[in-house]
N, C-alpha and C positions, 0 to 999 in steps of 0.2 A: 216359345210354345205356350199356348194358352191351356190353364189347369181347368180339368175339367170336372164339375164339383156334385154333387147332391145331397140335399139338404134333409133328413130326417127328422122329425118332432111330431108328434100327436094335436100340436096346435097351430092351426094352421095361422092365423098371428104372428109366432113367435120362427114360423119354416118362413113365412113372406116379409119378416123382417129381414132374416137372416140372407136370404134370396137378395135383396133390395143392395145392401151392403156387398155382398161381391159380386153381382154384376154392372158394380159402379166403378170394378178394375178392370183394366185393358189386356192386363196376363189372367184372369182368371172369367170363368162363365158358370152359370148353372145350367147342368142339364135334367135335372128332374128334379120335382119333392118324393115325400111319402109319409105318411101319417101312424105304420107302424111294421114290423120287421117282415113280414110277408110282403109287401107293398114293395122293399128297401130291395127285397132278394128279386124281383118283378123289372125294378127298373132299372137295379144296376144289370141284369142282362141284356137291357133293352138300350141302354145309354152306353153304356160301359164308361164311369166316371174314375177318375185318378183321385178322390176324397171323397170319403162320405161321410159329413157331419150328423152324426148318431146319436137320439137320444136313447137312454138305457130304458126310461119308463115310458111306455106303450104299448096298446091295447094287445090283446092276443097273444103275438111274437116280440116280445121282448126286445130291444136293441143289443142285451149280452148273447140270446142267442143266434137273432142275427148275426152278428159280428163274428160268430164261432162258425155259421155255415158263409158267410164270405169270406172267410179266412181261407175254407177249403174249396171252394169253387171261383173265387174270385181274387186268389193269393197279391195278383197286383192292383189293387182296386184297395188305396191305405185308408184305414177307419180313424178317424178325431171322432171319441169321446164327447158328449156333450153333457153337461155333471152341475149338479148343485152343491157338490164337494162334498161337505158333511151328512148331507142327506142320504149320501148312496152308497149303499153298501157294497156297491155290485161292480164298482169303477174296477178294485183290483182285478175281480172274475175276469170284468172285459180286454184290462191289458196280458190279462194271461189267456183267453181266446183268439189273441191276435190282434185288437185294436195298436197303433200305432202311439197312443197317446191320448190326451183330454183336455177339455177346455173348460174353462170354468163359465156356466150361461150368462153371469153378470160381467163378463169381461169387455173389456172395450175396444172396438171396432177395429184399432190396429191391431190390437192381439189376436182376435179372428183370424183376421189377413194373414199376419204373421205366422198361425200355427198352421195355416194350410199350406204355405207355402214349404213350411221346413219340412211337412209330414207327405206332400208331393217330390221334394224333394231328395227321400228315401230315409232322413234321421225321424226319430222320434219322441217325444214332447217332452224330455227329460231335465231341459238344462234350468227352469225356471224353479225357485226352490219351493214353492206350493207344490211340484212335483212330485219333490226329494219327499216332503211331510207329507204326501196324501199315499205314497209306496210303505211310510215308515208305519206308518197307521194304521194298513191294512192290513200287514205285513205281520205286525205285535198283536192285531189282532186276532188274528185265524188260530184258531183252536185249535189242538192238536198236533200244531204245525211243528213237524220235522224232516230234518233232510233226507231226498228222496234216490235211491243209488240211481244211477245212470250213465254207464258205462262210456259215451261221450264226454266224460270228466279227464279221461284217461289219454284222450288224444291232444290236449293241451301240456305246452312247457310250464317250467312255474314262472317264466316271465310274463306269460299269457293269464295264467290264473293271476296274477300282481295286477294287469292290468283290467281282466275280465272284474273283479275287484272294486278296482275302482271306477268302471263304468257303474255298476252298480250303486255306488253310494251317489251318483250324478257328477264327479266330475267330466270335464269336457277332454279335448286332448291337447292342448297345454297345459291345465293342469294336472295330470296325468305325466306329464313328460319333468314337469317340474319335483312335480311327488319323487316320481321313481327315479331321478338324473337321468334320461333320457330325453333325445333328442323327439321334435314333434310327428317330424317325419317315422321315424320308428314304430310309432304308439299307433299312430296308423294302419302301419303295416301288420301289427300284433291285434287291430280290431277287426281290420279284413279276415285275417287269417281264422280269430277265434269264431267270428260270422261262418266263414268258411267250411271250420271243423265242424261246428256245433247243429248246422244245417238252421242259421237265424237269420232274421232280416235286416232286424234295426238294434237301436241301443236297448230300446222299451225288451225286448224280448230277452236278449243278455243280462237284463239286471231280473227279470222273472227268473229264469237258468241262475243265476247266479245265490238266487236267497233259495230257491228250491234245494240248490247242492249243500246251504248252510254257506254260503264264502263270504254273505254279506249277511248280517243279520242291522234291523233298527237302530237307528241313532249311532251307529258305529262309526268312526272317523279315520280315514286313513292315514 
């Protein structure tokens, strides 16, 4: 099945490189650019793309608030982040709008590839540990920030809270399964389940849910 992608950025440059690069794969295509978040919401109706690679800075509309109205009109249609990392303040806003995860823009051609296909594939961009440090970062830094009640805490075991846990800190699920002496199969069925209860998509959202309720806080190790 061929991924079907659209490429977001303000520069058109840096959209017809990025363009150039996966339509040089045989499982992936572009079906549209767009230059900035009104344009993004225009042509994912018009294309209907399985990945929209999104920059955050651009003119007008935003790519964080794009991202927050395709999140609710376009819920299967997964957002990759496009990020200068330390420059953006706004990376964590956007995985907590609903982006699926983020790319770093100086990354190298397989890692593109690679992040589209995992974030097409329904997981999200959590396993690389620039991930783990750009959630910790953002995370230590928000002001204010305390946990927030939500009464979907309550329909988790505490096997599930163990495991919801340590998705959050970015392990995968053999590590997970090794952590807790559990089998990997298990860990599995304890991330479906918590997706399930919790009404999530991917990992990227369970580990938002998870530092919001306090279960993970920065730099913390399980």
């Amino acid at each position: 099945m061929t991924i079907r992608v659209l490429v977001a950025d303000d520069q058109p440059v840096v959209r017809m490189g990025f363009a150039a690069i996966i339509d040089e794969e045989p499982d992936l295509t572009v079906v549209g650019q767009a230059g900035d978040g009104a344009e993004v919401l225009r042509t994912v109706a018009d294309s209907r793309p399985d990945v929209v690679l999104m920059d955050i800075r651009m003119p007008g509309m935003d790519g964080l608030q794009a991202t927050r109205e395709l999140a609710a009109a376009a819920p299967a249609t997964r957002v990759l982040v496009l990020t200068t990392f330390r420059r953006d303040e706004y990376v964590f806003g956007a995985l907590r709008a609903g982006a699926s995860g983020f790319l770093l823009k100086d990354c190298e051609p397989q890692e593109l590839l690679d992040a589209i296909r995992i974030v097409a594939s329904g997981e999200g961009m959590l396993a690389p540990a620039v991930t783990r440090q750009l959630i910790d970062a953002f995370v230590a830094g928000k002001v204010g920030a305390r946990p927030r009640p939500d009464e979907r805490l309550g329909l988790l075991t505490d096997r599930e809270i163990d495991v919801l846990r340590s998705v959050a800190h970015g392990l995968n699920n053999t590590e997970i399964a090794t952590s807790l002496g559990i089998g990997t199969a298990t860990v599995k069925t304890h991330v479906n389940a918590i997706f399930g209860k919790l009404g999530l998509r991917d990992r990227v959202q369970a580990t938002i849910f998870a530092y919001d309720m306090g279960l993970a806080t920065p730099r913390t190790q399980t």
